[in-house]
Residue, then its C-alpha position, 0 to 999 in steps of 0.5 A: x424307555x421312559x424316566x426323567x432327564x439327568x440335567x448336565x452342563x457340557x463342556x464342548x470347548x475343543x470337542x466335535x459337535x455335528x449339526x445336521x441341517x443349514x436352516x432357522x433351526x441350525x441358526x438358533x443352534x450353532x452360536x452357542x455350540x461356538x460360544x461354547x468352544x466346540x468344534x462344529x461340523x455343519x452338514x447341509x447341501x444349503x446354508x442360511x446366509x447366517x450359517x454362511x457367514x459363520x462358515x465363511x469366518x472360519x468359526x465352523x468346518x461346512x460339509x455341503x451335502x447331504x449327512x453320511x453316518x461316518x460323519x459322526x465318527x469322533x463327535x460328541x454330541x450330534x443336533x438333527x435340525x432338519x423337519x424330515x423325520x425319515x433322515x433324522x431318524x437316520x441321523x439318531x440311528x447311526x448316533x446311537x450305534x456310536x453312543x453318542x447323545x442326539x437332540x432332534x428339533x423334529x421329534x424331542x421324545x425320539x431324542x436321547x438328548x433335550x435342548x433346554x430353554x436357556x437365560x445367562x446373566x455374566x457367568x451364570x447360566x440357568x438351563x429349563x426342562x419342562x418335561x419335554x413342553x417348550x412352552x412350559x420351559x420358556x415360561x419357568x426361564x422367563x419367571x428366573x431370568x426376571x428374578x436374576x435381572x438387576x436391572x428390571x424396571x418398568x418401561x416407559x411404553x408398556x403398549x408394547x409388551x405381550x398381552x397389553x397391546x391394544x385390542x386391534x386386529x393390527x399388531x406393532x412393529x418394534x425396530x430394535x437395535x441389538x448392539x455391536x456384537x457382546x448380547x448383553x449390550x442390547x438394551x434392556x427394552x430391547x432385551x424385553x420386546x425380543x423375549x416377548x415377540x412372535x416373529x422376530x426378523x433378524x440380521x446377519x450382525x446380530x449376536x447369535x446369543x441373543x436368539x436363546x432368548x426368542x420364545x419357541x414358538x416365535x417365528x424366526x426369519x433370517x434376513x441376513x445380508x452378508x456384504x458383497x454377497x447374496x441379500x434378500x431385497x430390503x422390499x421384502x423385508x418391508x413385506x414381512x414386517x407389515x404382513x406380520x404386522x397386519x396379521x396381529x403379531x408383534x414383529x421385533x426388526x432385530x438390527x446389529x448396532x442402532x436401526x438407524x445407523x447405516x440399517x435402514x431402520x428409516x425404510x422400514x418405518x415409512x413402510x409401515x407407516x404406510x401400511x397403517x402398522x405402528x412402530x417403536x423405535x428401540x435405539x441400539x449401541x453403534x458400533x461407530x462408537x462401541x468399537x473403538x471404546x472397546x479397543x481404548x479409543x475415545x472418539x473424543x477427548x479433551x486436547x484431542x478431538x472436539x468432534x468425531x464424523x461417521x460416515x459410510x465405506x459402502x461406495x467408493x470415493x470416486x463413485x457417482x453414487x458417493x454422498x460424501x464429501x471426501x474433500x471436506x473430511x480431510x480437512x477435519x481435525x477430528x475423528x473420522x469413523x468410518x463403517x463397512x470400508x474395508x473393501x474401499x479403504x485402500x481408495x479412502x485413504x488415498x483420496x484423504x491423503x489427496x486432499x491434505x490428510x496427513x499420511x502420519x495421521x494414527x489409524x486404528x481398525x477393529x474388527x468383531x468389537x466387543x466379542x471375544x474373536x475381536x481384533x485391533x490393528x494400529x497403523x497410520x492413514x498411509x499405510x493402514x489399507x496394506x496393514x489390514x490386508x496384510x493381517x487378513x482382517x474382514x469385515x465386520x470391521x470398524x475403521x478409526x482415523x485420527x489423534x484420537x488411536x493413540x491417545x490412551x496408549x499404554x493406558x491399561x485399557x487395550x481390547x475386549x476380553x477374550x480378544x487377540x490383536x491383530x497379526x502384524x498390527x500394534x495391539 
């Protein structure tokens, strides 16, 4: 049958979606189908380590197998994102047994259902069909979006830009940091360059959202490291920038927070500096500052805090690979921020108190900042790594030691939109 798509927008909040497939496909699928509040089944025998982490967090419900056509049963919409056409045919038949709508990224004219090409801008939304064409869609969403942005404004390196880089067999590397979690706190440039790579290289901490806005026929790697957990080696990250990079493409190294805080953004810039492969460096909003803003914590403020330290969790105190002097923070009377450590928090506050740290000292931890699953918890340095395990927080989590938690209590700024406090903590 033929004709052309009746345009819907659905509301999946609290209705079962199936995602069929745990690769790139699902990774660009599944954030937002939870953005959108659906319940999701994802139904692979492997996941991508961003699929893992989502199903790690509880965000979606991971049948680790292969699909079973009663997995259907209660659904309301289906995504086949696997590239084999016989098992996605298989999927489309038991959907259409049920009536229910089925989107296939393998084959879009055997679907019952399209997938459009997607822009927001705050509450709106602008959905493209292009008749079936990817290109065609992405295309017309590019010429809205820009017409919607309130911000343009011409940039400050037009080299970089599709269709102006020079006429070289090289192509460019772009190490763009994509903010702390909320998608509409890349930057602008960032924003930009994404959009308009052909490969874009992505990290777990990446806010999903952004990915609706890679072109379709752009090369998406996960390069998702989930912490303590499975990685792909940082050598092979550098590999795929410079070769990408070498073969005449625009590489867009997406980064959650700022490339160079704690991401690694300075290896990757040698290694293509090495390998002749130019690089822009496109700076991102860290979540060392973001989160605690987003909780109504300055990290400075006048009579409070003249200075705020950041400083890396990743190792613990007591470590030989530690670079940190634990000794000389505690002796601060700053803000202390401290990135990825939750794992070692127990021994950080421990050797802080050690070393003269008062034990009263106001503490707060703030967990997914600036996204609506974001979470604040309010302890002291004494007893904050029992608060935390017992309000069962995870990474990803920003911790916050000084005069600096409480300054603006009761202030009318406490939290993110969308975002619940913590059990057993003071939000």
């Amino acid at each position: 049958m033929s004709g052309n798509p009746y345009p819907l927008g659905l509301r999946l909040a609290g209705r079962r979606v199936v995602v069929v497939g745990g690769g790139v496909v699902a990774t660009r699928r599944v954030p937002a189908l939870l953005d959108a509040g659906a319940h999701v089944l994802l139904v692979a025998p492997e996941l991508t380590p961003a699929l893992r982490a989502h199903a790690d967090a509880a965000r979606l419900d991971w049948a680790p197998r292969r699909f079973a056509p009663d997995d259907l049963d209660g659904a309301w919409l289906v995504q086949v994102a696997i590239d084999d056409p016989i098992a996605a045919a298989s999927v489309s038949a038991a959907a259409a047994e049920r009536r229910i709508f089925c989107v296939r990224a393998d084959d879009r004219f055997s679907a019952t259902a399209w997938t459009p090409a997607v822009t927001r801008q705050g509450p709106v939304t602008v959905a493209v069909l292009g008749g079936g064409d990817p290109r065609r869609s992405m295309a017309v969403r590019d010429a809205i979006r820009d017409l919607l942005d309130v911000r343009k404004g011409p940039l400050s390196t037009p080299a970089v830009e599709e269709g102006s880089l020079p006429h070289t067999r090289v192509g460019r590397v772009a190490l763009v940091g994509a903010g702390p979690g909320d998608p509409e706190l890349i930057t602008v440039r960032g924003w930009r360059l994404l959009t308009r790579a052909d490969v874009v290289v992505a990290d777990r901490l990446v806010p999903g959202l952004l990915l609706d806005e890679v072109r379709a026929d752009a090369e998406l790697v996960d390069a998702s490291k989930i912490p303590y957990g499975p990685s792909r080696a940082q050598e092979e990250i550098n590999q795929i920038l410079v070769d990408r990079a070498l073969a005449g493409k625009l590489v867009v190294r997406l980064k959650g927070g700022d490339p160079y805080v704690f991401g690694r953004g300075g290896e990757e810039l040698l290694a293509c500096a090495a390998a002749g492969v130019p690089v822009t460096v496109v700076p991102g909003v860290t979540s060392s500052i973001a989160a605690p803003a987003a909780a109504g914590i300055p990290v400075t403020h006048r009579g409070v805090a003249h200075e705020f330290t950041v400083v890396s969790g990743h190792v613990a105190p007591d470590s030989p690979d530690s670079l940190v002097r634990w000794d000389a923070l505690a002796g601060l009377r700053g803000t202390l921020v401290v990135l990825m450590g939750l794992k070692n928090l127990a021994a950080i506050t421990a050797t802080l108190v050690a070393h003269g740290r008062p034990a009263e000292t106001p503490a707060a931890v703030v967990q997914e900042a600036t996204t609506g699953a974001q979470r604040v918890l309010r302890s002291t340095l004494g007893t904050v790594a029992a608060d935390v395990v017992a309000a069962g927080l995870r990474p990803p989590a920003v911790v916050v030691l000084g005069d600096v938690a409480t300054a603006l209590a009761g202030a009318g700024l406490e939290g993110f939109p969308g975002s619940p406090p913590a059990p057993g903590g003071q939000a």
